[in-house]
C-alpha positions in Angstrom: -77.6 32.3 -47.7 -78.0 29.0 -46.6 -75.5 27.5 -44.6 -76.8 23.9 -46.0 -75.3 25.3 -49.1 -71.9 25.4 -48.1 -71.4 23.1 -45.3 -70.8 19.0 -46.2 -70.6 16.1 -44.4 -68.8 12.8 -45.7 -68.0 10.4 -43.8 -64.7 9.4 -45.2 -63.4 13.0 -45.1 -61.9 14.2 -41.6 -63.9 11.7 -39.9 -67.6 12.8 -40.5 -66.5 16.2 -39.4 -68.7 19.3 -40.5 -66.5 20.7 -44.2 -67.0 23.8 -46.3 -67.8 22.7 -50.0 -65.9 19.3 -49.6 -62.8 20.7 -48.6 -60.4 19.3 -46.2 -61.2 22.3 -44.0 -63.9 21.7 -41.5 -66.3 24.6 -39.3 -64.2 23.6 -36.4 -61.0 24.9 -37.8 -62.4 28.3 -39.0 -63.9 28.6 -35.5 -61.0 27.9 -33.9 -59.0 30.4 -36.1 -61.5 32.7 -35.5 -61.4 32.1 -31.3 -57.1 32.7 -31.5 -57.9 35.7 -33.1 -57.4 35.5 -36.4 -59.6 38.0 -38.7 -61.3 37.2 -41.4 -59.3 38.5 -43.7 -56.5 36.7 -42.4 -58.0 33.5 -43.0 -59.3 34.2 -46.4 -55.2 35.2 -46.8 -53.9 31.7 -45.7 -56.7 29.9 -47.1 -57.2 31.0 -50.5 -59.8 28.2 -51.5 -62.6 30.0 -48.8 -64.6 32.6 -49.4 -66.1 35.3 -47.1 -69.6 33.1 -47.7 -67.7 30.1 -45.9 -66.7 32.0 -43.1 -70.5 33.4 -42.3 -71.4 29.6 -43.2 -69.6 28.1 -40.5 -71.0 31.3 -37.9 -74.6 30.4 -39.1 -73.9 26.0 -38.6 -72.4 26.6 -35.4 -75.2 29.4 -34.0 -77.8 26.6 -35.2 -76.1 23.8 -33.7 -76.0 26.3 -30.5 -79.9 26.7 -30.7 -80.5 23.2 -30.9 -78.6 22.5 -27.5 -81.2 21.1 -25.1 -80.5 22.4 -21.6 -80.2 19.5 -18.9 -82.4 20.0 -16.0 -81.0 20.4 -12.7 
């Protein structure tokens, strides 16, 4: 899977902020859910619009973004 598949970006929707599927839910607020804890299945619970893909989706964006960091010299 391709997280370009799942992830949008709009700029009138949550400010320009990373979505899944043009949803009002952005990668930041699964990863966040994710950091306090919450399981997947949790989230898929409360959230009934997501899907397992979503979740693996906004791992994969945020891993890539990760790798794309450049390191500043000291």
């Amino acid at each position: 899977m391709d997280y370009r598949d799942v992830i949008t970006i709009e700029p009138g929707k949550r400010s320009g902020k990373p979505c899944i599927r043009g949803l009002r839910i952005t990668v930041t607020d699964v990863l966040e859910y994710l950091a306090a804890g919450m399981t997947e299945a949790e989230i898929l619970s409360d959230f009934p619009e997501l899907e397992e893909r979503d979740i693996r989706a906004c791992l994969e964006f945020a891993a890539d973004r990760e790798r794309s960091l450049r390191v500043a010299s000291a």
